[in-house]
C-alpha positions in Angstrom: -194.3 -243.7 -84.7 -193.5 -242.6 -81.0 -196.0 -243.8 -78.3 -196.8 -244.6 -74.8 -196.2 -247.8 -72.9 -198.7 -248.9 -70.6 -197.7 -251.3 -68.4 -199.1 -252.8 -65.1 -196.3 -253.7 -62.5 -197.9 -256.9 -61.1 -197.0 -260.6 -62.1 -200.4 -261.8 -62.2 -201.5 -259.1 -64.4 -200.3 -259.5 -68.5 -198.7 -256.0 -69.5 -200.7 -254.0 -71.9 -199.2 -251.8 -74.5 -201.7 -249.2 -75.8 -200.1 -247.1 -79.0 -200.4 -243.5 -79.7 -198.8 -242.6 -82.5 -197.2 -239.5 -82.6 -199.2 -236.1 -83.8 -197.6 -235.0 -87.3 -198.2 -231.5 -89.0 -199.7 -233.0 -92.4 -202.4 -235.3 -90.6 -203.2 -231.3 -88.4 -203.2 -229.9 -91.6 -205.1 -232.4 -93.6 -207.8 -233.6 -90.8 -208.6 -230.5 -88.7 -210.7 -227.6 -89.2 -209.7 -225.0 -87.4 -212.3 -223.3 -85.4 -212.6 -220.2 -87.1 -213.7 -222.2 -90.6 -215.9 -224.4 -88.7 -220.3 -223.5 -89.1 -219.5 -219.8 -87.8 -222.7 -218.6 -90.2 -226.1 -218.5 -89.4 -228.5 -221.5 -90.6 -231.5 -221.7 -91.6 -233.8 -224.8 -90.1 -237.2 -225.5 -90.0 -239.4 -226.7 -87.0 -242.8 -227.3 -85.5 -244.1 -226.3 -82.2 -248.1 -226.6 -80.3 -249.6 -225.9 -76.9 -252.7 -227.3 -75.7 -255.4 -225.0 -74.0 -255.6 -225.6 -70.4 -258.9 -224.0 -68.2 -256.8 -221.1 -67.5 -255.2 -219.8 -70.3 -256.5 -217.4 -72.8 -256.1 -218.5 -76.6 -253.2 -215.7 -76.6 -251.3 -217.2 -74.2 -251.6 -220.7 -75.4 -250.9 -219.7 -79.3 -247.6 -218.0 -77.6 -246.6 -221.0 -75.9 -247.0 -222.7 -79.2 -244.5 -220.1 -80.6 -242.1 -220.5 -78.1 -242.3 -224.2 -78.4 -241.0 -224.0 -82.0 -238.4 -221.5 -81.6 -237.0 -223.9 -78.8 -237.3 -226.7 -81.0 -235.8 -224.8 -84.2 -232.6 -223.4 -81.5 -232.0 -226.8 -80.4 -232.2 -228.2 -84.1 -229.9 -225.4 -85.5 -227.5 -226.4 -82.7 -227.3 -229.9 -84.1 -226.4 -228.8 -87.5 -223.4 -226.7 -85.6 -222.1 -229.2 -83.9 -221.9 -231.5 -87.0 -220.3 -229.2 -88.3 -217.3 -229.3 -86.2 -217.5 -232.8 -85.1 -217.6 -235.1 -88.7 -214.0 -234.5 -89.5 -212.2 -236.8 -87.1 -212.0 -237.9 -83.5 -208.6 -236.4 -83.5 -210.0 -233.1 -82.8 -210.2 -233.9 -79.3 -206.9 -232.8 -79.5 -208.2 -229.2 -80.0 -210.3 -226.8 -78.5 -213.5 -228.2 -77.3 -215.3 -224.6 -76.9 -217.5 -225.8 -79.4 -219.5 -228.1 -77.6 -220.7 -225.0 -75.4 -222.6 -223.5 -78.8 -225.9 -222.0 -78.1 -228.0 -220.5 -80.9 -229.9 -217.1 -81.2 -232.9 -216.3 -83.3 -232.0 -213.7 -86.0 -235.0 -213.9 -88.3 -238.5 -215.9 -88.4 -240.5 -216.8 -91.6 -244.1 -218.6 -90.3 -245.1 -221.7 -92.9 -248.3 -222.1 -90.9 -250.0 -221.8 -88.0 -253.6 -222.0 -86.3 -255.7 -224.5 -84.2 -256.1 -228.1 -85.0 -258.8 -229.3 -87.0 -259.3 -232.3 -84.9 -258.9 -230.9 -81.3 -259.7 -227.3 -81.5 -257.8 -226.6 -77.9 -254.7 -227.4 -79.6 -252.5 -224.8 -81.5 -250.1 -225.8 -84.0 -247.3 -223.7 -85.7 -244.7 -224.4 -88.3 -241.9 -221.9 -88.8 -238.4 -221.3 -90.5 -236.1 -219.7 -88.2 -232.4 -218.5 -88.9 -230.1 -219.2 -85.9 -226.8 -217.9 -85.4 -224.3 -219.4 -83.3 -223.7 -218.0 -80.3 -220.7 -219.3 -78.0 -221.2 -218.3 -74.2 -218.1 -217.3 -71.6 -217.6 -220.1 -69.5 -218.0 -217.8 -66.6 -217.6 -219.0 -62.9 -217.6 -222.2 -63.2 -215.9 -225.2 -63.2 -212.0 -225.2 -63.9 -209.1 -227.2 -64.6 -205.5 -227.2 -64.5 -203.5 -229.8 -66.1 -199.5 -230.0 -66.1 -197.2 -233.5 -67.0 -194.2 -234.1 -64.8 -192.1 -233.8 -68.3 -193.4 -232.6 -71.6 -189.9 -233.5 -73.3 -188.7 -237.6 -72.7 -186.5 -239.8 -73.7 -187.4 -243.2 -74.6 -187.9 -245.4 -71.6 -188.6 -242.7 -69.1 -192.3 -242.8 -67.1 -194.2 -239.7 -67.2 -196.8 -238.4 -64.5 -199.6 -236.5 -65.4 -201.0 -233.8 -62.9 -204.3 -232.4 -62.6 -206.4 -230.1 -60.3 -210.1 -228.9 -60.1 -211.8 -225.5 -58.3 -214.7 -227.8 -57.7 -215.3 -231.7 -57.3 -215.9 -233.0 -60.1 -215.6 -236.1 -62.2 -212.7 -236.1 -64.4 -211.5 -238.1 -67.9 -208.4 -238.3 -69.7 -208.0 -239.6 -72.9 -204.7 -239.7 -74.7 -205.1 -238.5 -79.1 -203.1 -240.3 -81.3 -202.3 -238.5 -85.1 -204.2 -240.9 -87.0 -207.6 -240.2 -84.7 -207.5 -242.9 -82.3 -208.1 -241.9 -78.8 -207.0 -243.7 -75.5 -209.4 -243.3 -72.6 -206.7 -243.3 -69.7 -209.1 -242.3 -66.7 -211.6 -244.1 -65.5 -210.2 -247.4 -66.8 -211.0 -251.2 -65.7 -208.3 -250.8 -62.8 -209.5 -247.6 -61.8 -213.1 -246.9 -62.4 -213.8 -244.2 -60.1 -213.4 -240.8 -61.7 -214.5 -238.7 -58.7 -211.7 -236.0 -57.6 -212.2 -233.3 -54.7 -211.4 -229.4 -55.1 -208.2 -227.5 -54.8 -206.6 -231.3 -54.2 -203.7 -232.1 -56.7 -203.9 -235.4 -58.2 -201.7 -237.6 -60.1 -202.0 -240.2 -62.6 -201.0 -242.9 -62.5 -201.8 -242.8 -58.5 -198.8 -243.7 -56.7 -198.0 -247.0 -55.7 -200.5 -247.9 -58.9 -199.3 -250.9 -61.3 -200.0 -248.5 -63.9 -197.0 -247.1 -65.6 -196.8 -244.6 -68.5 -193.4 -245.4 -70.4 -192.0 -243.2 -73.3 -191.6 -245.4 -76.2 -190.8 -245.6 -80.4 -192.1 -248.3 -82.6 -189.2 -250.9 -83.8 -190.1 -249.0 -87.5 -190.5 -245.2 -86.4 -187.3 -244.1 -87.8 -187.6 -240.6 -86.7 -185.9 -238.3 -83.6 -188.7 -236.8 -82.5 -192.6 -237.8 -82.0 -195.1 -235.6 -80.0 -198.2 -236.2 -78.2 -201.2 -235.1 -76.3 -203.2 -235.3 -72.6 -206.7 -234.0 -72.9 -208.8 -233.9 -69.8 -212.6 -233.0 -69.8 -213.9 -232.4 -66.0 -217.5 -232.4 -65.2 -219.7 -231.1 -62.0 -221.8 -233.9 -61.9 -221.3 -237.9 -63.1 -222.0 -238.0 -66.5 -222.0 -240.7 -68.9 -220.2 -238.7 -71.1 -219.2 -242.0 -73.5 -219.6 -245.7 -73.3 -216.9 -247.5 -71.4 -217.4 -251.2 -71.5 -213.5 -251.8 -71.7 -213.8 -255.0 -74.0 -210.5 -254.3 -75.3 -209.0 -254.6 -72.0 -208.0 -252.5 -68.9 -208.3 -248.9 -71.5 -210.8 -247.9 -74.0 -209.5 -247.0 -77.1 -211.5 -245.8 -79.8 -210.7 -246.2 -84.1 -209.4 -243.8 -86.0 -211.5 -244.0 -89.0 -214.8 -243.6 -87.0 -216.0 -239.7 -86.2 -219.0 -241.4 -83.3 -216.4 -241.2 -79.8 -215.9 -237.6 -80.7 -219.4 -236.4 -82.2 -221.2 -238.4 -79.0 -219.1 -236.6 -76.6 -219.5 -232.8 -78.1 -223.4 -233.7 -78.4 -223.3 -235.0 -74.4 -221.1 -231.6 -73.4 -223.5 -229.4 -75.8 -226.4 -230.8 -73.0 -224.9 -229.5 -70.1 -224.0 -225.6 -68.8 -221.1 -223.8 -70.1 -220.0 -223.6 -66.5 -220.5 -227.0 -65.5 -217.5 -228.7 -67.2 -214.4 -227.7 -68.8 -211.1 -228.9 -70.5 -207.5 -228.5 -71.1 -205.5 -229.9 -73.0 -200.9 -230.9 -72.4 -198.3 -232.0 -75.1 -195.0 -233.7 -74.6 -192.1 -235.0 -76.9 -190.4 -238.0 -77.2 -187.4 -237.9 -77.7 -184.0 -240.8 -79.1 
C-alpha cells in the first residue's frame, strides 16, 4: 500500500521509514460510523449527588446544591457514554470529523430514586436520581481556528510534500498522519522537534525548512496498485495540553496500533474536557500516484 517516507537528511542520524498505508473505501465502509449513526438519542444514566450544611445556608439551599450536584454528575456521566459511543470503533476515525469530542448533554427528564439527610451526619443531604440526557453539540463560536493546506495533494512517487498550517490564535498544534488500517503517525511534536507552540496569523510549514526531516511519496515493493490516498489531521489547542502520551520509544515519531481504540478514545475524552472554542481541527488528503 502507498505511504510516506520519513527520512532525516543527516549522516549521523539512521533514516526512519514510518508507513501509512493508503485509506481504502471498504476499511471507510467497514470501520467507520458515520456521525449521523453515532449515540445521537438521549440516555438514560443514573447518579448520586450531596451537599453539606454550612452556618449559612438554609436546608433549602443545601438540599438544592445536593440536586445540582447530581444532575452535574449524571450530565458528565451521560457524556461518557456518548463519547464511547463514537470513539470504540477504531483509531482510524481521527480521520473524520472530530465535532464529537465538543458533546455536551442537556437534562430532558428526571426520575428521583432517593433522597433526604444522612442518617449518620444529619447536615449532610444525599440524593440519588435517574436522569435522561440528550446530546447536545455546541457551535464552536469565536474561537480558536485553523487552516490547513499540503503543498501537493496529488504525487508521484518520490516527490516530498510540505504541509502548511496557520492559527487565528497561538496555540499548540499536533499533526498526526491516519493510516487505513487504524494506525496513526504523530508527526508534530516528535523527538526532533518537541516544541509544538505556533504564533497567530503566522504560516508555518512542516517539515521546517532547512529540517532533516523529509516527507517522500512512496509505494510498498507489493502495493500493486496506481493509486493510494492519505490523510493530514491537525488538532490545535489554546493552551499546552497533554492531549496524549508521547514518550517516542519507537523512535523520533509516535505511532500508535491499529488494532487498539485507547490513542483515539483518550484523545476525544481529553478534547471533551476543554471549551468548544478553545481548540479545533481540520483535516487534508493527498494521492499517490505511479
Amino acid at each position: 500500500m502507498g505511504n510516506v517516507k520519513i527520512t532525516f537528511d543527516s549522516v549521523t542520524c539512521p533514516d526512519i521509514i514510518i508507513i501509512m498505508k493508503k485509506l481504502v473505501l471498504f476499511f471507510t465502509l467497514l470501520f467507520f460510523v458515520p456521525f449521523s449513526f453515532a449515540s445521537e438519542k438521549s440516555v438514560w444514566v443514573e447518579a448520586e449527588g450531596e451537599a453539606y450544611q454550612s452556618e449559612i445556608e438554609s436546608r433549602k439551599e443545601v438540599i438544592e446544591r445536593a440536586k445540582k450536584d447530581a444532575q452535574s454528575k449524571a450530565i458528565e456521566k451521560a457524556r461518557g457514554v456518548f463519547i464511547r459511543a463514537h470513539t470504540l470503533v477504531s483509531n482510524s476515525q481521527l480521520a473524520e470529523d472530530l465535532v464529537y469530542a465538543s458533546v455536551r448533554g442537556k437534562i430532558e427528564k428526571i426520575n428521583v430514586i432517593k433522597e433526604g439527610w444522612d442518617e449518620k451526619d444529619r447536615n449532610l443531604y444525599k440524593v440519588k436520581l435517574n436522569a435522561l440526557i440528550k446530546p447536545v453539540y455546541p457551535e464552536k463560536g469565536e474561537g480558536i481556528s485553523v487552516k490547513l493546506s499540503l503543498s501537493k495533494t496529488v504525487l508521484r512517487e518520490g516527490e516530498e510534500v510540505k504541509i502548511f498550517f496557520q492559527t487565528n490564535r497561538d496555540s499548540y498544534v499536533y499533526i498526526f498522519s491516519v493510516a487505513a488500517d487504524g494506525s496513526v503517525t504523530l508527526l508534530l511534536p516528535n523527538s526532533v522537534n518537541q516544541e509544538n507552540f505556533i504564533k497567530a496569523a503566522i504560516a508555518y510549514t512542516f517539515p521546517t525548512p532547512g529540517s532533516r526531516i523529509r516527507l517522500t511519496a512512496m509505494f510498498l515493493p507489493d502495493f500493486k496498485g496506481k493509486v493510494a490516498e492519505e490523510r493530514i489531521k491537525i488538532i490545535v489547542t489554546n493552551k499546552k495540553e497533554e492531549l496524549i502520551p508521547l514518550g517516542f520509544q519507537e523512535g523520533a515519531f509516535k505511532v500508535y496500533d491499529a488494532k487498539s481504540t485507547g490513542m483515539i478514545s483518550d484523545l476525544v475524552k481529553r478534547l471533551n474536557q476543554l471549551e468548544p472554542a478553545d481548540w479545533a481541527e481540520a483535516t487534508v488528503g493527498y494521492r499517490i500516484k505511479r
